[in-house]
C-alpha positions as CSV (number, residue, x, y, z in Angstrom):
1,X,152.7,99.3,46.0
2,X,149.3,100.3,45.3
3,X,146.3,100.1,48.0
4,X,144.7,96.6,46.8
5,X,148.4,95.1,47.7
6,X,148.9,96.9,50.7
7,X,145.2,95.6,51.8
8,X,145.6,91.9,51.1
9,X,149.3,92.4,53.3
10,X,147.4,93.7,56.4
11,X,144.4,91.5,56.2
12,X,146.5,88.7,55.8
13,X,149.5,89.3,57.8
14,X,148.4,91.7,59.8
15,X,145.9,89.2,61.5
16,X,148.6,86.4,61.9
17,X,150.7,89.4,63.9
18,X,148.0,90.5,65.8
19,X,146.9,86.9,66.9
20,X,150.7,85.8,67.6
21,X,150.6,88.8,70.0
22,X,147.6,87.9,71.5
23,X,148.3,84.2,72.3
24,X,151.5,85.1,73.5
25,X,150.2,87.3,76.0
26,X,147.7,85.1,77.4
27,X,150.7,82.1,77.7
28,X,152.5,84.8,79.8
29,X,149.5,85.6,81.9
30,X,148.9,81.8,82.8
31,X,152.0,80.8,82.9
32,X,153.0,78.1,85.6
33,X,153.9,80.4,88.5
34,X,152.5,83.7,87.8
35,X,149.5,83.3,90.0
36,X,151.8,84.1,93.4
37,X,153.1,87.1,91.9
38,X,149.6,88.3,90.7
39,X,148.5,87.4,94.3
40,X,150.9,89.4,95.8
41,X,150.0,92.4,93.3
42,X,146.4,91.8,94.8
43,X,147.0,92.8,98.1
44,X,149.5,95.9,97.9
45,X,146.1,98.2,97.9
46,X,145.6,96.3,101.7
47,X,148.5,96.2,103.3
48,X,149.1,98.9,106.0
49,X,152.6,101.2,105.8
């Protein structure tokens, strides 16, 4: 496998893996639900011991 070929694999494939992550991560962050555990996240810095 010679540079050129490796190239055209990361540019191509490379880019579908790295968006897949990325859209994948974001349906996580906004999935139905989440927001009460991200609120409750929020406020450890606040609560007294």
């Amino acid at each position: 496998m010679d540079y050129e070929t490796l190239r055209h694999f990361a540019d191509t494939w490379g880019l579908v893996f790295l968006v897949t992550i990325f859209l994948s991560v974001i349906a996580w962050v906004f999935r139905p639900g989440a927001g009460r555990v991200y609120e409750e996240s929020a406020r450890i810095p606040l609560k007294e011991d």
